[in-house]
KEKOL-378425 format. One line per field, with one value per residue (C-alpha): residue number from 1; residue in three letters; z, x, y. Coordinates in pm, whole numbers, m for minus. Layout:
BEGIN
num <- NUM	...
residu <- Ala	...
w <- Z	...
u <- X	...
v <- Y	...
***
This chain:
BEGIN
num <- 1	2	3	4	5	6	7	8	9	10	11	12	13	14	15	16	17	18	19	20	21	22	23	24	25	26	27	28	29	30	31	32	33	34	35	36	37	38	39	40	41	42	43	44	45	46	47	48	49	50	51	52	53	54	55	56	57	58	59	60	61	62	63	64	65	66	67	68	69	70	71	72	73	74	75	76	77	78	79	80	81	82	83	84	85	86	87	88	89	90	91	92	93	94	95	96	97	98	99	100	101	102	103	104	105	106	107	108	109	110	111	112	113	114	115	116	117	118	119	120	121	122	123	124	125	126	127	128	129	130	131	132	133	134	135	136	137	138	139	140	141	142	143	144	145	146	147	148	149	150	151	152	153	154	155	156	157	158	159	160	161	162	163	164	165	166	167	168	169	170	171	172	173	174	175	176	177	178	179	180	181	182	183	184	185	186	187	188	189	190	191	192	193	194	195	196	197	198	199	200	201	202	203	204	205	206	207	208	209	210	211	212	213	214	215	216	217	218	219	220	221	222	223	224	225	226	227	228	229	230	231	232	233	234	235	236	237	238	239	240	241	242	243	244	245	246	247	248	249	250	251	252	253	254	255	256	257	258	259	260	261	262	263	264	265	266	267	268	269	270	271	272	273	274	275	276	277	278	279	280	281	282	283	284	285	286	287	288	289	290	291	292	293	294	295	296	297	298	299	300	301	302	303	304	305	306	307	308	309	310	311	312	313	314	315	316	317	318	319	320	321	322	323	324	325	326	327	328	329	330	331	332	333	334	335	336	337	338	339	340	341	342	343	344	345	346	347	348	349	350	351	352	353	354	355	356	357	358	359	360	361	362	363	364	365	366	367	368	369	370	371	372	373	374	375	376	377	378	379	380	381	382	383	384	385	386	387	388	389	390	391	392	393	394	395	396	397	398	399	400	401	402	403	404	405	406	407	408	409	410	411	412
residu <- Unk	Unk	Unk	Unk	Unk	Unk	Unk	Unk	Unk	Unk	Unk	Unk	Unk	Unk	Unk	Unk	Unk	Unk	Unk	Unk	Unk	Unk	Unk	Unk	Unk	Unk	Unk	Unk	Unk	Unk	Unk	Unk	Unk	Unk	Unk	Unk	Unk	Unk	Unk	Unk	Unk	Unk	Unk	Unk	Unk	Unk	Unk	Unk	Unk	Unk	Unk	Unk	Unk	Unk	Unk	Unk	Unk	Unk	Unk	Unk	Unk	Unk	Unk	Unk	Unk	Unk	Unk	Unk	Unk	Unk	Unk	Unk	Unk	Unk	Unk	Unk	Unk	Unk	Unk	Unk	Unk	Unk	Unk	Unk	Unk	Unk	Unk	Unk	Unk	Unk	Unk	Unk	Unk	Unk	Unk	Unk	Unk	Unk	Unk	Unk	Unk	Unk	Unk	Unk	Unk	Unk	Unk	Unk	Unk	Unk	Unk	Unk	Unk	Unk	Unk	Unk	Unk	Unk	Unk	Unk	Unk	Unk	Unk	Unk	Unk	Unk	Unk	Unk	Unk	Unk	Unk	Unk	Unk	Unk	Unk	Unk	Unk	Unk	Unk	Unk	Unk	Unk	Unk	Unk	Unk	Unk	Unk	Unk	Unk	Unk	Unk	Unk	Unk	Unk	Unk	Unk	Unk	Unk	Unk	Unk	Unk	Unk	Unk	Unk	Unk	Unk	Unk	Unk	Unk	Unk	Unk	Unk	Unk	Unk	Unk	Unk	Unk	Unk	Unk	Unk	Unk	Unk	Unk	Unk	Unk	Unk	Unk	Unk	Unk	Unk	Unk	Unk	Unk	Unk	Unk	Unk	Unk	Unk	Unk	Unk	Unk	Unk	Unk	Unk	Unk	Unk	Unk	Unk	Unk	Unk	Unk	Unk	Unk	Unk	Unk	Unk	Unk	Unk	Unk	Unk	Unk	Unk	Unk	Unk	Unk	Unk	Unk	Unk	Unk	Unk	Unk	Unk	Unk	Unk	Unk	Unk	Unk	Unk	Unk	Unk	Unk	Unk	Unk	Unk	Unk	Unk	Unk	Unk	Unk	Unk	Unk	Unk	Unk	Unk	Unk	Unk	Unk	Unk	Unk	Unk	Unk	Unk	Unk	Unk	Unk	Unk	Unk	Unk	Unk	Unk	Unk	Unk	Unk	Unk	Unk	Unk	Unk	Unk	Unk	Unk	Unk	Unk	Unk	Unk	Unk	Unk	Unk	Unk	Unk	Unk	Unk	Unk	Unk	Unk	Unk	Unk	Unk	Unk	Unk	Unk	Unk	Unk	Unk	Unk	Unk	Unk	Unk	Unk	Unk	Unk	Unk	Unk	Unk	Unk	Unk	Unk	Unk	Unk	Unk	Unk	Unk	Unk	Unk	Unk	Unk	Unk	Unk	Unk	Unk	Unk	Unk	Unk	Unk	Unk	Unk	Unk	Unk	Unk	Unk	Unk	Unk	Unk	Unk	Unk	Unk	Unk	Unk	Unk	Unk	Unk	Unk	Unk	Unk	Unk	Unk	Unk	Unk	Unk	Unk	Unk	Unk	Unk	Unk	Unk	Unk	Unk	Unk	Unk	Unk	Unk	Unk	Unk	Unk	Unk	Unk	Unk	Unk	Unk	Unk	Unk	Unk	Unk	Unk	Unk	Unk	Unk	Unk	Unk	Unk	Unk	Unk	Unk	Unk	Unk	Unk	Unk	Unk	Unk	Unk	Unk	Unk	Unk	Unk	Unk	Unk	Unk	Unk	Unk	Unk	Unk	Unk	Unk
w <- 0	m66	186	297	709	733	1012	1264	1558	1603	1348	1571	1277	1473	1158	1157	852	656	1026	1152	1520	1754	2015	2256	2196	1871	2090	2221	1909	1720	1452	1536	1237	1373	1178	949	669	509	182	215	m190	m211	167	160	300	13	134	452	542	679	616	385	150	73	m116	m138	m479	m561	m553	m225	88	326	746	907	1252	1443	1560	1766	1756	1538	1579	1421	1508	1833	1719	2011	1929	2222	2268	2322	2212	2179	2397	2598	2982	3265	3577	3761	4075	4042	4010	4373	4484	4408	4624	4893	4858	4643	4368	3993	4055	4335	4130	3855	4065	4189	3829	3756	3507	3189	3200	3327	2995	2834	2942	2844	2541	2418	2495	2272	1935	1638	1561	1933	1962	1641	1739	2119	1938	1657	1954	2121	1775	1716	2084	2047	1776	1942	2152	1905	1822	1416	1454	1684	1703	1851	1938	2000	2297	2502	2324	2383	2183	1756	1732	1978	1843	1467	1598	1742	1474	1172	1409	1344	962	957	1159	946	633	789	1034	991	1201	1076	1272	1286	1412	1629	1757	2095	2153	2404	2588	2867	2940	2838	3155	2941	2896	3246	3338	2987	2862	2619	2399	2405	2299	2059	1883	1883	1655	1465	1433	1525	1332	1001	956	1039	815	527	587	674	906	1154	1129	1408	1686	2107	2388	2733	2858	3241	3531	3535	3169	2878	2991	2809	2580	2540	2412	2196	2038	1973	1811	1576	1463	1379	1204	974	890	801	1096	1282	1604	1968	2342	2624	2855	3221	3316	3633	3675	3520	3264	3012	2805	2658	2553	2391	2211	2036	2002	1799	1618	1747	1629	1997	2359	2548	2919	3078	3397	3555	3297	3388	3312	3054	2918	2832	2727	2467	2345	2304	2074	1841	1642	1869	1952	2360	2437	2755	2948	3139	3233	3312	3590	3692	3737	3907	4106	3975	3891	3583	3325	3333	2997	3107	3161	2859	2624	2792	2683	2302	2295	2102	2313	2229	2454	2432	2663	2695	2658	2821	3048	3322	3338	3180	3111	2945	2580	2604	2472	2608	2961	2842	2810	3108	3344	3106	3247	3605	3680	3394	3421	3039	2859	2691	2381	2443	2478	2199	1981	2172	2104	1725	1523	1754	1781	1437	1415	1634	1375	1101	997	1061	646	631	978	1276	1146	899	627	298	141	444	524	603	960	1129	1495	1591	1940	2095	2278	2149	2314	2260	2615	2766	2632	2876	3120	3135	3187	3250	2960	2612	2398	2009	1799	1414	1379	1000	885	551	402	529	824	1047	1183	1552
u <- 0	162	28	91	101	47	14	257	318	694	835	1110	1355	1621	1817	2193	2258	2441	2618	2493	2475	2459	2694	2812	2586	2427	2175	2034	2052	1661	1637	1287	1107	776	470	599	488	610	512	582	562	585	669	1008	981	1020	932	1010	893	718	321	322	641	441	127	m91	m196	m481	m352	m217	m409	m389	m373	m440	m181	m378	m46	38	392	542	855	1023	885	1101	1340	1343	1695	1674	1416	1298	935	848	785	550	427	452	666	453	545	894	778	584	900	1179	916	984	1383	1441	1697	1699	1998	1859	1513	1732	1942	1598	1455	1317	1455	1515	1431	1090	1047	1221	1000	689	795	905	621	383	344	449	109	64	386	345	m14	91	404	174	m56	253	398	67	49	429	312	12	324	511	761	819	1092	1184	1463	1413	1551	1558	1708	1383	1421	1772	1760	1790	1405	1330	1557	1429	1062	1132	1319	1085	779	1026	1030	678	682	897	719	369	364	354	602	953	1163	1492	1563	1855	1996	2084	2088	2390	2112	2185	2285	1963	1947	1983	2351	2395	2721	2814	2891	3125	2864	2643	2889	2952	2590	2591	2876	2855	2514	2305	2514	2553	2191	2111	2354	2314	1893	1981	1703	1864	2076	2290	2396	2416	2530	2435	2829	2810	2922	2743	2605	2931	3243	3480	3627	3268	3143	3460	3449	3079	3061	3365	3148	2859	3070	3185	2859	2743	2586	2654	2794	2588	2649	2452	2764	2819	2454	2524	2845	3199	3377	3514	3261	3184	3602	3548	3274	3428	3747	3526	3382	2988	2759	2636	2712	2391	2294	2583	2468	2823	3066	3411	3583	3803	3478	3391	3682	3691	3384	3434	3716	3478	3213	3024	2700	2603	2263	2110	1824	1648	1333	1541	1732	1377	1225	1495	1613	1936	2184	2154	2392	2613	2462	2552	2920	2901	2719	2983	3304	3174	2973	2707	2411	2098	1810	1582	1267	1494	1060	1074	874	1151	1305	1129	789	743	705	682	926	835	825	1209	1225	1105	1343	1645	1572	1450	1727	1965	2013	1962	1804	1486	1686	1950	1645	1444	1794	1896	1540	1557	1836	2090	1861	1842	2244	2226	2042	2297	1981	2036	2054	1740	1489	1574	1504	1290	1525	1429	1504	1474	1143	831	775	615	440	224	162	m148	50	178	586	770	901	558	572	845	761	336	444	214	22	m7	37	2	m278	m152	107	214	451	587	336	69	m171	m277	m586	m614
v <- 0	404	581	942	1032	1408	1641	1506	1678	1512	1298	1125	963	862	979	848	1020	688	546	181	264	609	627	904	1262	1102	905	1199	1360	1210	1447	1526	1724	1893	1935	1687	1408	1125	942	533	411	m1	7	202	541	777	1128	1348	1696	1946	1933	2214	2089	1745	1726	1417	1288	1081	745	750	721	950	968	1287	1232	1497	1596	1298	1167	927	706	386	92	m17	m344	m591	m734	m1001	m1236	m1612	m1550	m1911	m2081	m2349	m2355	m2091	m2031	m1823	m2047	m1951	m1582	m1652	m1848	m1574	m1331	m1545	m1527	m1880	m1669	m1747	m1968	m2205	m2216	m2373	m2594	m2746	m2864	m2499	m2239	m2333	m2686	m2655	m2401	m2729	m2987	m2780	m2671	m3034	m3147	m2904	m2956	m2720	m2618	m2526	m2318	m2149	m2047	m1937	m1720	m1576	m1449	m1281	m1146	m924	m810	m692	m487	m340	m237	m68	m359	m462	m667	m916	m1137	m1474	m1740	m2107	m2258	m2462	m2810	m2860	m3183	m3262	m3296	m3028	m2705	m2840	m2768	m2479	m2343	m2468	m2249	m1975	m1989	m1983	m1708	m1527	m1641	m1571	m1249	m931	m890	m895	m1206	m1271	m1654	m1739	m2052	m2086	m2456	m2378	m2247	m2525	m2929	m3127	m3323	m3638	m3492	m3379	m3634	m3557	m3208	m3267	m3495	m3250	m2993	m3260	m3307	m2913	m2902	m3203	m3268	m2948	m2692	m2886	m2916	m2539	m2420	m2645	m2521	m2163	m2212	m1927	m1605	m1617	m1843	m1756	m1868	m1885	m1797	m1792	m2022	m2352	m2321	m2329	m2190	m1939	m2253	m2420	m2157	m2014	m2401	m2364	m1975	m2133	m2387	m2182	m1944	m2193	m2320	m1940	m1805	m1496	m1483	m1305	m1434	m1405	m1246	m1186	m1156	m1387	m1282	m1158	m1385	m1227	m1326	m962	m957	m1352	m1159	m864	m1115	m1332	m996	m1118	m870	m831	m874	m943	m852	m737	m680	m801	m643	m526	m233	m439	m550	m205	m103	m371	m297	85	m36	m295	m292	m519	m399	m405	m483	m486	m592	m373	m588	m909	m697	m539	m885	m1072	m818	m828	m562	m344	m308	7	184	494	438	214	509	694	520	547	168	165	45	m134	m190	m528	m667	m1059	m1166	m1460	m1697	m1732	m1358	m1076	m1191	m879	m788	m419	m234	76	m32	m101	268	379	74	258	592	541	289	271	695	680	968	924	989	755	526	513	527	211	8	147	213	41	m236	m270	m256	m562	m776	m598	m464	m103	m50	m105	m52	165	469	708	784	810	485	294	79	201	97	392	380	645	749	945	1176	1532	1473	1139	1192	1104	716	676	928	773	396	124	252	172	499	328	481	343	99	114	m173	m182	61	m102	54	m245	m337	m530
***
């Protein structure tokens, strides 16, 4: 559909005027046009300006913005939005004191998430993801990455990742699949970690990459999941078999996972929460993207990640909701925004950068979505408020009026 959105009260591009990422002063710099419009023709954005420098034509139709605000749809870089079961007993358990680790020691965590979502069929998991896909966008959110990680055997990880290509081929959304079967031991390989290291590499890997059934490949690189060499062995593998490279790194604690990252030039370093000053340092020398987790911190009551002193070292920072059904069961990305201000002493500007353009630069999409550029797609969210500052600033809420992906005003 070419459609033409006139009378916008703040067209927030994010505009990074032909760079990948914002870092430093550029996130707080949004380019914000007011009174603006912009033309989307065969769902690339093809026209910006003010209302009075852009006419519409006939064959184009035309949405009056009433002078709310507009902004890219938000990129939620980080996710594991498949999934089967709940572990709202662990939620009531970890109010009592039990921690995330102890929960897991005890048969929770992640294999509780496994057992479930074994157990469910595709048809089941594709329809329980679908449901979650179109509430994300109610939210604001056009792409999502997710990734595998809760089947943790051949047959499992296949399912999951065959509900992902239908996602992909099928929403409206725009996903971006991951593998992340170093996720955590199967419990049928829990005297034997190096077979299971094994079948990831010889047997797991092969088959994704001859199928290209995922972009990139994580891992979960923290004490009592894969070690530094575990995991070094495993991003090798994947890289040789085509796919990019992300790690989940020192969420529980510090490893020197973030410097294996930007060593093995990953496209991101995810969570963070326990990074070292090394760790930053060898990021603000890479072009390895650092994306944190504000909700996962909120909900475990963990520590946050340092994004200020990060933004401030010259890392380019992305913010993502980590949706999942054991530590952020939250999909809203602009409930992100607010946790990044009130606790993460980021600007609203450094926000909304992080969960768009940078976002995007953590999928390597950031050629493409992140921003409204001409040239760039048309993925355009607009908000019922007249200041982006208040979707932040009015939490709890949700702010969406039109959600516009590709060209194409939705209907929910």
């Amino acid at each position: 559909m070419d459609i033409c959105i006139t009378n916008i009260g703040q067209l927030v591009t994010v505009a990074s005027l032909g760079a990948s990422t914002k870092k430093r002063e550029a996130m707080r710099d949004l380019s914000i046009l007011q009174n603006a419009s912009i033309v989307i023709r065969d769902g690339i954005i093809r026209e910006i300006g003010t209302f009075d420098s852009i006419h519409p034509v006939d064959d184009i139709h035309t949405v009056d913005a009433g002078g709310r605000v507009a902004l890219p749809g938000f990129v939620d870089s980080h996710t594991h939005t498949v999934f089967a079961g709940s572990r709202e007993s662990e939620f009531a358990m970890r109010s009592e004191g039990r921690t995330y680790q102890e929960i897991a020691a005890s048969g929770g965590g992640i294999a509780s998430t496994m057992r479930a979502t074994r157990a469910a069929t595709k048809k089941e998991l594709l329809h329980s993801a679908e449901r979650r896909l179109q509430e994300m966008m109610k939210h604001g959110t056009t792409t999502v990455e997710i990734k595998s990680g809760y089947g943790l055997s051949v047959d499992a990880e296949t399912k999951m990742l065959d509900v992902l290509r239908d996602l992909h081929e099928q929403s409206l959304t725009t996903v971006v699949p991951t593998f992340l079967g170093a996720h955590s031991f199967p419990p049928e390989f829990s005297n034997d970690h190096d077979g299971y290291i094994r079948l990831l590499i010889e047997t797991m890997l092969p088959y994704i990459g001859e199928r290209k059934s995922a972009v990139f490949c994580d891992v979960f690189c923290e004490q009592g999941y894969f070690d530094l060499l575990q995991t070094e062995a495993i991003l090798a593998a994947a890289r040789r078999r085509g796919l990019m490279l992300k790690v989940h790194a020192d969420q529980l604690s510090s490893s020197g996972a973030t410097e294996l990252a930007v060593r093995l030039d990953a496209i991101s370093a995810d969570h963070l929460e326990n990074i070292s000053d090394a760790g930053i340092d060898a990021l603000s020398r890479s072009n390895t993207i650092a994306t944190v987790l504000p909700g996962a911190s909120f909900f475990l009551n963990h520590p946050y990640a340092p994004a200020k002193k990060m933004i401030d070292a010259g890392v380019a920072v992305a913010i993502a909701t980590d949706f999942n059904p054991g530590s952020t069961m939250s999909f809203s990305m602009p409930m992100m925004l607010t946790i990044a201000c009130t606790q993460m002493k980021m600007t609203p500007e450094e926000a909304i950068a992080a969960a768009t353009l940078n976002g995007a630069a953590a999928l390597g999409l950031s050629d493409k979505i992140g921003s409204l550029e001409i040239g760039k797609a048309g993925d355009v969210v607009l908000y019922d408020v007249r200041d982006y500052r208040t979707i932040p600033y009015h939490y709890g809420y949700n702010h969406v009026w039109k959600v516009v992906k590709n060209g194409t005003m939705l209907e929910f």
